[in-house]
TORGU-228292 format. One line per 2 residues: their letters; for each residue x, y, z of C-alpha. Coordinates in steps of 0.05 Angstrom, whole numbers, plus 5000, padded with zeros to 4 digits. Example, Ala and Ser with C-alpha at 12.3 -4.5 7.8 and 13.67 -1.06 7.14 Angstrom:
TORGU-228292
AS> 5246/4910/5156 | 5273/4979/5143
end
This chain:
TORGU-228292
XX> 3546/2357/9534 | 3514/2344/9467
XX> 3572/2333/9423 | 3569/2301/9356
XX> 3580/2234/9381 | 3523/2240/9430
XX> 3470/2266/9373 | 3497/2216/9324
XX> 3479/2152/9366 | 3413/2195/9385
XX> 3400/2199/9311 | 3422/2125/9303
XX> 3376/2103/9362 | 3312/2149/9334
XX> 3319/2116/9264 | 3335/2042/9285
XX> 3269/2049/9336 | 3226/2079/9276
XX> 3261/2018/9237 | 3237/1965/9282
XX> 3159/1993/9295 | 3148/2006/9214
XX> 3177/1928/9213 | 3132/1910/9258
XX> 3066/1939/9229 | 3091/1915/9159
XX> 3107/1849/9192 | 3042/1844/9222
XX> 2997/1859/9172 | 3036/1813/9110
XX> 3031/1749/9158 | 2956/1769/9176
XX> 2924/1776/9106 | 2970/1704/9082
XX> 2933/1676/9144 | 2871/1696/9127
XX> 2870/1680/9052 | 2898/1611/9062
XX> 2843/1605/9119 | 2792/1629/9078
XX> 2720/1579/9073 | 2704/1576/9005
XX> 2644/1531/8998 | 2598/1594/8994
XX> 2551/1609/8950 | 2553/1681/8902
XX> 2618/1721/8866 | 2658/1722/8938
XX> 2722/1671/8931 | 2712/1661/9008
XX> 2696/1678/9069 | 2716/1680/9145
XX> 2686/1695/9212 | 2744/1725/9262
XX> 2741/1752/9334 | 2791/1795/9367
XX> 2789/1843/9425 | 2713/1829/9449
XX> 2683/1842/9374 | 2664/1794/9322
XX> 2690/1811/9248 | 2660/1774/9187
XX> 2706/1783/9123 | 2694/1760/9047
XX> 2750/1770/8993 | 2736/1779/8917
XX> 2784/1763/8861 | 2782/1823/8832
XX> 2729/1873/8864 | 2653/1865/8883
XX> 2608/1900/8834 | 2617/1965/8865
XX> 2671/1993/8895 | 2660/2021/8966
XX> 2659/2092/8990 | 2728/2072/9032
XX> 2781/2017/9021 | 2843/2014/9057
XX> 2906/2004/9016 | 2959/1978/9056
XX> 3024/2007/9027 | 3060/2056/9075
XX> 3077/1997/9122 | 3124/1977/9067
XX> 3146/2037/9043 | 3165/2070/9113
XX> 3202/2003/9139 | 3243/2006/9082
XX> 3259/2086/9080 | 3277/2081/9158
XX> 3319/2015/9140 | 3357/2056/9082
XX> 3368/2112/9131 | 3393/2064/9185
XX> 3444/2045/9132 | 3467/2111/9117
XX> 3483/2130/9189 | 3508/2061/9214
XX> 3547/2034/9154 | 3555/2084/9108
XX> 3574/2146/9155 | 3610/2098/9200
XX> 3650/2060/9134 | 3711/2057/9166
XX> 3685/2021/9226 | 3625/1979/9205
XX> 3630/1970/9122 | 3704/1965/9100
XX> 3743/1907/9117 | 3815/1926/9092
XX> 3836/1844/9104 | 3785/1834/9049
XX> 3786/1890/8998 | 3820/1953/9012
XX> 3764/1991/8982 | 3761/2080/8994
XX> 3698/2098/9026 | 3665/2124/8972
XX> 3675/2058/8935 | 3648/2012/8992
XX> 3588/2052/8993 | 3574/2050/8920
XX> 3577/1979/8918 | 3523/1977/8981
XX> 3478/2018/8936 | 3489/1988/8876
XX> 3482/1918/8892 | 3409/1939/8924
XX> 3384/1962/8864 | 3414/1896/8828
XX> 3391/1849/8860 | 3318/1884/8839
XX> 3332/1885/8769 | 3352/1812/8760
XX> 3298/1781/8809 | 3252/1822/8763
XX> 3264/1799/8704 | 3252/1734/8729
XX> 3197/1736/8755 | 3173/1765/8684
XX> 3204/1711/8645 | 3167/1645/8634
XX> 3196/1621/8709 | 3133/1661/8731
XX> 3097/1612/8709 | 3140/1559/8758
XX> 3131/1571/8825 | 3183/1522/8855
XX> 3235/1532/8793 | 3232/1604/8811
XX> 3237/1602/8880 | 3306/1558/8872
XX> 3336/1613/8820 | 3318/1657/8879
XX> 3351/1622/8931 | 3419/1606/8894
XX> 3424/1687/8874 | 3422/1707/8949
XX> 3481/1652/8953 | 3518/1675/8905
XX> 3499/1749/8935 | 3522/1724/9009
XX> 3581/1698/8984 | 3604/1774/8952
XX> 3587/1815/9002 | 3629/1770/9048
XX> 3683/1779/8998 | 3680/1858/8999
XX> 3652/1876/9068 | 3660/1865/9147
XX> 3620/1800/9168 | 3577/1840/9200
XX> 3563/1892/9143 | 3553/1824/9088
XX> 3501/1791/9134 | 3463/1864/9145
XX> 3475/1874/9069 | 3443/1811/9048
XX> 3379/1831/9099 | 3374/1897/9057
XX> 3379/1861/8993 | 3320/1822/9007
XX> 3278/1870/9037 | 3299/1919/8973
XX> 3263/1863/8929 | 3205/1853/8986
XX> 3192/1937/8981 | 3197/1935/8907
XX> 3145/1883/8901 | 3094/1927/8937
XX> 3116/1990/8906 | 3130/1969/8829
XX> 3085/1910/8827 | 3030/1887/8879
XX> 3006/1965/8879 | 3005/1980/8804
XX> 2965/1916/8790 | 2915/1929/8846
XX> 2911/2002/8809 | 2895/1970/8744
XX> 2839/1924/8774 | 2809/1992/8816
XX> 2815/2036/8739 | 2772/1978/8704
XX> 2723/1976/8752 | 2710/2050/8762
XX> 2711/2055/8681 | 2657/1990/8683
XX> 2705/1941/8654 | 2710/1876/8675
XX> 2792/1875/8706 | 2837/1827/8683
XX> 2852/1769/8741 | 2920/1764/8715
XX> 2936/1819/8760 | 2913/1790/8819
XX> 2951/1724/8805 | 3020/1770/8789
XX> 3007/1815/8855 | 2996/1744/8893
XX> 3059/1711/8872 | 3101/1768/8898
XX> 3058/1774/8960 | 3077/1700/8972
XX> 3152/1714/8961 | 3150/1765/9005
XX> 3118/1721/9059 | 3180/1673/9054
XX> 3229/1725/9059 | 3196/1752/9116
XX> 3233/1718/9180 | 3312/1703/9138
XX> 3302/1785/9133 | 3290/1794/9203
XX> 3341/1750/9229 | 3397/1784/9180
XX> 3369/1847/9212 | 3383/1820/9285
XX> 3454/1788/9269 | 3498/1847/9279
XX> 3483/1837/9355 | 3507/1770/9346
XX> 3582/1752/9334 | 3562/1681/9329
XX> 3527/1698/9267 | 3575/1737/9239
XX> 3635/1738/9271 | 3663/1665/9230
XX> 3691/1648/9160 | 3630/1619/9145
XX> 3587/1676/9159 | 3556/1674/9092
XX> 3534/1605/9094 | 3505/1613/9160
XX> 3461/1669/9120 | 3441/1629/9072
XX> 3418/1573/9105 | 3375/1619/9147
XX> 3331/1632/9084 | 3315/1545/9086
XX> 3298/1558/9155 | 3247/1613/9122
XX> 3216/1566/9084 | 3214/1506/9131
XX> 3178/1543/9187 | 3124/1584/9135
XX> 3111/1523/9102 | 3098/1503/9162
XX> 3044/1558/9193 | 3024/1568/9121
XX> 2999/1493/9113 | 2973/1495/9178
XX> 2935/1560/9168 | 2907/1532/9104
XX> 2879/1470/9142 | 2925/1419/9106
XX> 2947/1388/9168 | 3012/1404/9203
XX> 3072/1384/9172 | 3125/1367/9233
XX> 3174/1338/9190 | 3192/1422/9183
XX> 3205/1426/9250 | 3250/1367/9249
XX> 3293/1407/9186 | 3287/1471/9227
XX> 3330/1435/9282 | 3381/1403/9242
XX> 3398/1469/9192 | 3406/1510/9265
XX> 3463/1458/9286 | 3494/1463/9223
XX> 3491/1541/9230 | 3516/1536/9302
XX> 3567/1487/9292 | 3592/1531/9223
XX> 3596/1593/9271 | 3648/1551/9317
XX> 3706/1566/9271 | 3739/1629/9283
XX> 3741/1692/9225 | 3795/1721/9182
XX> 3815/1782/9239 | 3860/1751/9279
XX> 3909/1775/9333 | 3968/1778/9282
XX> 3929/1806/9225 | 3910/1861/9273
XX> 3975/1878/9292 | 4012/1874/9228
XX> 3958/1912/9185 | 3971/1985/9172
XX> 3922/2030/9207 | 3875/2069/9164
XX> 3873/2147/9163 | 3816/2153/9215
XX> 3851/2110/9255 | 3919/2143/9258
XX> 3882/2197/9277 | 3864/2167/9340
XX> 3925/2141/9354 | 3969/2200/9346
XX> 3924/2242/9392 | 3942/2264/9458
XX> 3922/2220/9507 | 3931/2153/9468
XX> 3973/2115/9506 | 3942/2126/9572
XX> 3875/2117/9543 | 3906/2047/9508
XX> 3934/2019/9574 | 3858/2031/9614
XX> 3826/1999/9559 | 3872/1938/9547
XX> 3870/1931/9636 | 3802/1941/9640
XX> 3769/1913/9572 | 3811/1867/9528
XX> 3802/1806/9581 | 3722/1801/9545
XX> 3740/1845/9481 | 3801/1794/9456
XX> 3807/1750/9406 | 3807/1682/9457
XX> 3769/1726/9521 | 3798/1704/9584
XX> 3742/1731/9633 | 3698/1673/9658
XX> 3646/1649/9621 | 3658/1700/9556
XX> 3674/1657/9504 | 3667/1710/9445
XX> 3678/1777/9446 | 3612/1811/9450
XX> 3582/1841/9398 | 3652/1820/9354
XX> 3689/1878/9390 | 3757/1866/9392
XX> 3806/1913/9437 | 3872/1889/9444
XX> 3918/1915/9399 | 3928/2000/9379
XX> 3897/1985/9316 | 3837/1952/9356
XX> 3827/2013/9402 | 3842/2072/9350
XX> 3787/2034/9302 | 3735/2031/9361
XX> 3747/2098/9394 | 3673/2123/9382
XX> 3645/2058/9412 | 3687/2062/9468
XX> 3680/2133/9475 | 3603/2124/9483
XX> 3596/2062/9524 | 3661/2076/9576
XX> 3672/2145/9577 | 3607/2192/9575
XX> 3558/2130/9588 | 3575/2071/9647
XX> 3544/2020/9602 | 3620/1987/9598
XX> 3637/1951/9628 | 3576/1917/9657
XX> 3556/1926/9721 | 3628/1960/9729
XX> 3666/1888/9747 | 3728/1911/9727
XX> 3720/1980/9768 | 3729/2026/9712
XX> 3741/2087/9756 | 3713/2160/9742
XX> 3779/2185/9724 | 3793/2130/9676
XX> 3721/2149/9638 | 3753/2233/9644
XX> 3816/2210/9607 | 3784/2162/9553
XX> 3739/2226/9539 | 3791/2273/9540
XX> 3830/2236/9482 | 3769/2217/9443
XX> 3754/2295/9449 | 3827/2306/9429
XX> 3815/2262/9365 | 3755/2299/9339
end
């Protein structure tokens, strides 16, 4: 009953659901606070830069924000850090199960770069850590001192990023890849940056010195950054459900325009929440960037039907193939599957193959034998609602070889 398969997707499920609820408290709190300070009244008189009156949940909540500090700090002050910290961790160790333990499946893309294992995942790490180092150093450079300059630098090195990992990895794994990369710089902010300069201004005032509002401009730019990231991260994050997203040529376009629809709709909230009026000409660019995206995702990728069958299989692969059981387990799937999972689906009203899947050739099933081990043979998720009458026995033999396999 609990076989290695079965824990694994437990394990995937438990990390991908802590994933998602650190996201959403990290989320929550990083579009509250940019709210608040653009919102902020501050025609008041003494050392407060503003002030707001909120209410929320039958209580009324008055709040004041200082530059640096009042004049003495209070008994208790909330840092808010581990949001960050934890969405990130449980994002890295969603990775490491989905796309690093499952490389040969989810990462490598042999029709791109026939890469080893080992060396597709050191290029996933790697490039995290790079994109850090360089985004860093220009932030620190005198392009910190220009905003918009800064922000374009930014934008053409997650192009040039998209673009690579498309190169190297499945679509799926570049569009996840390029989520990751961001948030890597988003974490880093609060860990190396925002935090340390909040220290600073907490150490002067404790010691009596008056802190340095340098810091508080530094920690501010990054917070900003971060608050334009924010959705292109999320929706990178969502787009392996999506073949439409990733599933085309021009995948890495498609996730590269999503960071203009970043900007477009937080200008937008961001002017709004600042009380400069509400700029609908966003809205307008929001709409016409999303047909370009959906009309890029209309051509079709790089795997096709040929490539699939001409390629030769990879080591995990063969192994599925040679096992007992194969070629019964080949001719249920390709009858009772491969008219939704194909290349050009043939069931009504499937125009893509969901989630990308494909299962019409050998190669096709060998390569997906965990996924259809899971979903057809110990689960009935698969085939939905049973329309194609997957029978008991079918789900006893696709089990059988998978078990054969392992």
């Amino acid at each position: 009953m609990y076989d290695m398969a079965i824990l694994w997707e437990w394990l995937a499920f438990a990390v991908r659901w802590t994933h998602v609820i650190t996201a959403i408290a990290w989320i929550g709190s990083s579009f509250y606070f940019i709210a608040l300070d653009l919102g902020l009244n501050r025609n008041i008189p003494g050392p407060a830069d503003g002030e707001e009156w909120q209410v929320h949940g039958g209580g009324f909540y008055y709040i004041q924000k200082y530059l640096v500090a009042p004049d003495a700090m209070p008994a208790h002050l909330t840092w808010f850090k581990w949001e960050s910290y934890a969405t990130w961790l449980s994002g890295f160790a969603m990775l490491m199960v989905v796309y690093w333990a499952g490389a040969n499946l989810y990462l490598i893309d042999p029709a791109k770069a026939d890469l080893a294992i080992w060396q597709g995942i050191l290029i996933s790490a790697a490039s995290l850590a790079v994109g850090w180092v360089i985004y860093d150093f220009l932030c620190k450079s005198p392009l910190g001192e220009r905003p918009t300059t800064l922000m374009l630098l930014l934008f053409v090195m997650l192009v040039v990023m998209s673009y690579g990992y498309n190169q190297v990895f499945t679509g799926r794994a570049a569009l996840l890849h390029l989520g990751a990369f961001t948030a890597t710089i988003m974490t880093a902010n609060v860990f190396l940056i925002i935090m340390p300069n909040q220290r600073i201004v907490v150490a002067d005032l404790q010691a009596g010195r008056k802190p340095d509002p340098k810091y508080g401009k530094i920690a501010k730019l990054r917070s900003t950054h971060n608050n334009y990231l924010t959705l292109p991260v999320i929706f990178l994050m969502l787009s392996n459900h999506y073949p439409l997203a990733f599933g085309t040529q021009y995948a890495w376009i498609i996730a590269t325009l999503v960071f203009l629809l970043g900007v477009t709709i937080r200008h937008y909230f961001n002017s709004m929440h600042a009380r400069k009026g509400q700029p609908t000409w966003t809205w307008a660019a929001t709409v016409i960037i999303l047909i370009i995206m959906a009309w890029l995702s209309s051509f079709p990728g790089h795997d096709t039907y040929e490539n699939a069958e001409s390629r030769a299989l990879t080591a995990t692969e063969q192994r599925f193939a040679a096992a007992d059981g194969f070629e019964d387990a080949a001719q249920i799937v390709q009858g009772r599957c491969s008219m939704c999972h194909a290349r050009e689906p043939v069931w009504d009203g499937i125009r893509w193959a969901p989630k990308g899947v494909f299962l019409e050739t050998d190669s096709d099933i060998a390569k997906h034998a965990g996924q259809i081990y899971v979903q057809a043979a110990i689960s009935h998720a698969m085939p939905p609602a049973n329309v194609t009458e997957l029978s008991d026995a079918d789900r006893q033999t696709l089990a059988r070889w998978f078990r054969a396999a392992s």
